[in-house]
C-alpha positions in Angstrom: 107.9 77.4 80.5 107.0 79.9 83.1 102.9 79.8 84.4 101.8 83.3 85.0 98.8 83.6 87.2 97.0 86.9 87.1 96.0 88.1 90.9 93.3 91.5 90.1 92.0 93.1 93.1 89.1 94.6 94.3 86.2 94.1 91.1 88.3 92.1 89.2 89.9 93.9 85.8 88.0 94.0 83.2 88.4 94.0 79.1 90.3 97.2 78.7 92.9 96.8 81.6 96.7 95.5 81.3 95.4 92.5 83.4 93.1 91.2 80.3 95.8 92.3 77.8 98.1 89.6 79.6 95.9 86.9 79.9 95.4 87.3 76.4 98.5 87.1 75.3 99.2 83.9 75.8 98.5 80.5 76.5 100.4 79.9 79.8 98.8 83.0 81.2 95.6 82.2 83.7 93.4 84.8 85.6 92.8 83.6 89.5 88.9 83.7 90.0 87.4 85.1 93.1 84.2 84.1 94.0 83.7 87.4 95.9 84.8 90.5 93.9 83.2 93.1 95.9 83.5 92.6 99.5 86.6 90.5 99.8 88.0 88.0 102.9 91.8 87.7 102.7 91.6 84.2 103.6 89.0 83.1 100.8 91.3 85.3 98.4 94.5 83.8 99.2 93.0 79.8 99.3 92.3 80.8 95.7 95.5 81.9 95.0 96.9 78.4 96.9 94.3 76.0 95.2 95.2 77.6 91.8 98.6 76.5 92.4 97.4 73.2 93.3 99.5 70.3 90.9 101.4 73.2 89.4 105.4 72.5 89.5 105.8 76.5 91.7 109.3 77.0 90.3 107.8 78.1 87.3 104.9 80.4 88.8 104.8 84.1 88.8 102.2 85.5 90.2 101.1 89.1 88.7 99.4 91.5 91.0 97.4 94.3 90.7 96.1 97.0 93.5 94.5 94.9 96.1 95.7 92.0 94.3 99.3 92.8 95.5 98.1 92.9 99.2 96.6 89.2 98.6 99.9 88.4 97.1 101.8 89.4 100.5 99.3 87.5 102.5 99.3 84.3 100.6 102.9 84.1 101.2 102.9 85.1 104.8 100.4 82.6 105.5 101.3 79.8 103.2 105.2 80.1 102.7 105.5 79.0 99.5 108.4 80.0 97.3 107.2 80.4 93.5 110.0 81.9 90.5 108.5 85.5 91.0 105.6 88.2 91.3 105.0 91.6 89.6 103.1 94.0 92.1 101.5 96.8 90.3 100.0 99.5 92.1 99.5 98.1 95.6 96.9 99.6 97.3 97.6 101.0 100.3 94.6 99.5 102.8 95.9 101.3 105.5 95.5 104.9 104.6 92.9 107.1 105.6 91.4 107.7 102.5 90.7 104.1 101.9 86.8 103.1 102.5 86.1 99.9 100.6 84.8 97.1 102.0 87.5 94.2 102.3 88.1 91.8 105.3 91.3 90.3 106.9 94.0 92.5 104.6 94.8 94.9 107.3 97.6 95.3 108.4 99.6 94.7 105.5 102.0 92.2 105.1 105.7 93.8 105.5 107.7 90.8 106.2 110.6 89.8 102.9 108.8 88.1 100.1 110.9 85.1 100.0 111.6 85.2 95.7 112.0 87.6 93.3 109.5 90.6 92.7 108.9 93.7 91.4 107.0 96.5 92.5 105.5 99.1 89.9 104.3 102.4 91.1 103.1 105.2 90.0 103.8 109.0 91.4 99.8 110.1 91.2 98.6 106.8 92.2 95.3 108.0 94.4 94.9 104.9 96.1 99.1 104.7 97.5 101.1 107.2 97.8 104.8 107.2 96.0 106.5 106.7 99.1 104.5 103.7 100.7 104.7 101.8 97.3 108.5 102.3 98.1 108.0 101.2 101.7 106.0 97.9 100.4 109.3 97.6 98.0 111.4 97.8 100.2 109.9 95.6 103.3 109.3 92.8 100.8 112.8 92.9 99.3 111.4 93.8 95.6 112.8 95.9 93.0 111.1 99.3 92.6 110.1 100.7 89.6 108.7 104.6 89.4 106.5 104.9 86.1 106.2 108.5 86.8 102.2 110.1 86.5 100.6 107.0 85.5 97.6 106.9 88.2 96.3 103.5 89.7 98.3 102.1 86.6 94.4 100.6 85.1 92.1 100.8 82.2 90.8 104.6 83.4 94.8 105.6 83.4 94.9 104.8 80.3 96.7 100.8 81.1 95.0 98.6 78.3 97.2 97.0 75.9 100.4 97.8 78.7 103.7 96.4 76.3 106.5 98.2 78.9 104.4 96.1 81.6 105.2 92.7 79.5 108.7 93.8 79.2 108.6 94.5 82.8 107.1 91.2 83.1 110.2 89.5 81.7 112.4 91.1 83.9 111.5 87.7 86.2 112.2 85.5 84.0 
């Protein structure tokens, strides 16, 4: 059975985003807690990511990321080197653009090195927070599949990504 760990990014995802629709939807589905939602370090987020792993058998892991999420995704595995059965990156943030003010720690410069198992990266062609193109640059440094969902914003709760069904079928696309 495959262990899906939910990685959300900056403030966590709340009720009415895909994030809580997967977690719901099953028992072998967990959220990763972050003791710091607001102001994040990379290195406290991505120990949390490691220490939820802890015990856990990380051929059957996939690790889903969202926004900043997908950034602490990139790190854990450039710092840790673990390889796991798969990630699904949705919407990475792009920390590096000019436009991008919040207050995080460590996650700068992004990771671009190959991800070292399979993943998929979801993007979305009026995402405000990366651009079409970098989200295809991310893809493509980390060795992931790319998949356009055409105007669908940051992909969250306020686009309109609650109960997100083509993201569990997108989902299964690593197992």
């Amino acid at each position: 059975m495959t262990n899906y760990f939910i990685v959300p990014g900056l403030g966590n995802s709340g009720i009415e985003h895909w994030q809580t629709f997967f977690e719901q939807s099953g028992k072998n589905f967990q959220r990763i807690i972050q003791e710091e939602w607001e102001a994040p370090a990379y290195k406290d987020w991505i120990a949390a990511i490691d220490n939820a792993l802890s015990g856990i058998d990380l051929s059957t892991v996939v690790l889903i990321g969202h926004s900043l999420g997908c950034s602490t995704i990139a790190h854990w595995v450039a710092n840790y080197n673990r390889k796991i059965k798969g990630a699904l990156l949705v919407a990475p943030s792009d920390l590096e653009a000019p436009d991008y003010h919040f207050p995080t720690t460590g996650f700068s410069p992004i990771p671009t090195g190959k991800i070292p198992f399979d993943t998929i990266v979801v993007a979305s062609s009026n995402d405000i927070w990366v651009s079409l193109e970098r989200a295809r640059f991310f893809a493509d440094c980390w060795g992931s599949r790319f998949i356009n969902i055409g105007d669908a914003g940051h992909i969250n709760a306020s686009s309109g990504f609650g109960q997100w069904q083509e993201g569990l079928e997108i989902l299964k696309m690593l197992d």
